[in-house]
LOTORFI-353243 format. One line per 5 residues: number of its first residue (from 1); their letters; for each residue x, y, z of N, C-alpha, C, O, CB. Coordinates in steps of 0.2 Angstrom, whole numbers. Glycine has a CB too. Example, Ala and Ser with C-alpha at 12.3 -4.5 7.8 and 13.67 -1.06 7.14 Angstrom:
REM LOTORFI-353243
1> as> 66:-28:39:62:-22:39:66:-16:39:71:-17:42:57:-22:45 | 64:-11:35:68:-5:36:64:0:39:67:6:40:70:-3:29
REM end
This chain:
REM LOTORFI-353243
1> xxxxx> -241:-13:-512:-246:-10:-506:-242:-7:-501:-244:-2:-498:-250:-16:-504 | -235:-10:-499:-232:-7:-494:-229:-2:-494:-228:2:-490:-229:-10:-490 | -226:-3:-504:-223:3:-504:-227:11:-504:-225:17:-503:-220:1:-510 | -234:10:-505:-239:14:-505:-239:19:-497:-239:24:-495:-245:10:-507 | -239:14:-494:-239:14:-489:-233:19:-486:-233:24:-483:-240:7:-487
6> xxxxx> -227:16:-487:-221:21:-486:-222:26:-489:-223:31:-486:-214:19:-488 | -223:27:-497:-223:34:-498:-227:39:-495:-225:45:-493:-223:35:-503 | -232:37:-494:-237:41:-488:-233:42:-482:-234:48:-479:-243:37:-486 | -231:39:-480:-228:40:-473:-222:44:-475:-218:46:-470:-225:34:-469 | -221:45:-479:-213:49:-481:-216:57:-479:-216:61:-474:-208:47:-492
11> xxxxx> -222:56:-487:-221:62:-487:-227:65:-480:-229:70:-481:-223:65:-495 | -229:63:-477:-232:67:-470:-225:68:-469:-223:74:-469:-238:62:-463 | -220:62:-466:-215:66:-465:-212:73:-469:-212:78:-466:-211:61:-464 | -211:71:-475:-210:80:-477:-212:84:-476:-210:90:-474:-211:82:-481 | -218:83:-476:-223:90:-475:-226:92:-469:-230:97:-468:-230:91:-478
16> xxxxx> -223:89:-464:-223:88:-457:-220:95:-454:-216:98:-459:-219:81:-455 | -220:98:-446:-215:105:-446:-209:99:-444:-209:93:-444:-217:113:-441 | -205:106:-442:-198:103:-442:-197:102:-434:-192:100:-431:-192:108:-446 | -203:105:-429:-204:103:-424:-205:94:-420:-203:91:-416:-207:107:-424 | -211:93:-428:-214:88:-426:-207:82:-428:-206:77:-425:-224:87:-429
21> xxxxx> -204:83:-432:-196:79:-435:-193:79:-429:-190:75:-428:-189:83:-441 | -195:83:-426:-186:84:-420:-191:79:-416:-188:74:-415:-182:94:-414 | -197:79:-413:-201:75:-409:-198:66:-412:-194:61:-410:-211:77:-410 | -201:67:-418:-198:60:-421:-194:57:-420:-194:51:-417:-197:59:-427 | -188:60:-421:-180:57:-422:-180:58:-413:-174:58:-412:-173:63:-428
26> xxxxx> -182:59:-408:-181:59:-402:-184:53:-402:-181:49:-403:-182:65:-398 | -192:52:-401:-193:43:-401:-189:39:-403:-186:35:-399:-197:40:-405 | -188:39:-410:-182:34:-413:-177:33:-411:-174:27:-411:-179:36:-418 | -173:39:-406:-166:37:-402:-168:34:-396:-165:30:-393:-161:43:-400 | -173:36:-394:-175:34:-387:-179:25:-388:-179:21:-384:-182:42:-382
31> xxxxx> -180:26:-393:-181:17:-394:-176:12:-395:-177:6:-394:-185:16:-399 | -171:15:-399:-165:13:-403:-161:11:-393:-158:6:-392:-160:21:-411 | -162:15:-389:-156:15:-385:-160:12:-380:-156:9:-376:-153:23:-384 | -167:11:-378:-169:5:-376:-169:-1:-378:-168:-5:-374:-173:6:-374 | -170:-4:-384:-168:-9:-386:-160:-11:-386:-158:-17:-386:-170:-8:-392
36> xxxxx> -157:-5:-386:-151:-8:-386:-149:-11:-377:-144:-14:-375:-146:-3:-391 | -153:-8:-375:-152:-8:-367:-152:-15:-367:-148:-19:-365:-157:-3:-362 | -161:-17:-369:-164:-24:-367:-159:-29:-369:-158:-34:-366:-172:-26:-370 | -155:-28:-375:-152:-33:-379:-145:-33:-375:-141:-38:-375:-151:-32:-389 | -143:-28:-371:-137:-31:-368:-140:-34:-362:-137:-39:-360:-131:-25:-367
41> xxxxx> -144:-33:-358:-147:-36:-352:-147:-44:-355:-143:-48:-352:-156:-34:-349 | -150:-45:-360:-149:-52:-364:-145:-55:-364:-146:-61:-362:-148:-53:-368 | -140:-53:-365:-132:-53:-366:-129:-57:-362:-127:-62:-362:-128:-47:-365 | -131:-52:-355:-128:-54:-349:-132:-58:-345:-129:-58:-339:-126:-49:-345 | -137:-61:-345:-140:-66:-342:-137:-73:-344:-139:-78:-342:-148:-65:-344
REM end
């Protein structure tokens, strides 16, 4: 079932432009790099 689920999400990502990819991968970092923010606030508490 989930794998169903990823491959559908893959391929919108494929066939997706290469604009709406660069939008993507900018969320992704910008989430990756708040998370990593929250986990050092953690840290140091």
């Amino acid at each position: 079932e989930r794998e169903a689920v990823l491959q559908t999400h893959m391929e919108t990502f494929k066939s997706s432009s290469d604009s709406r990819k660069e939008e993507l991968l900018q969320l992704k970092q910008d989430i990756e790099r708040s998370y990593k923010e929250q986990l050092e606030r953690m840290i140091e508490i």
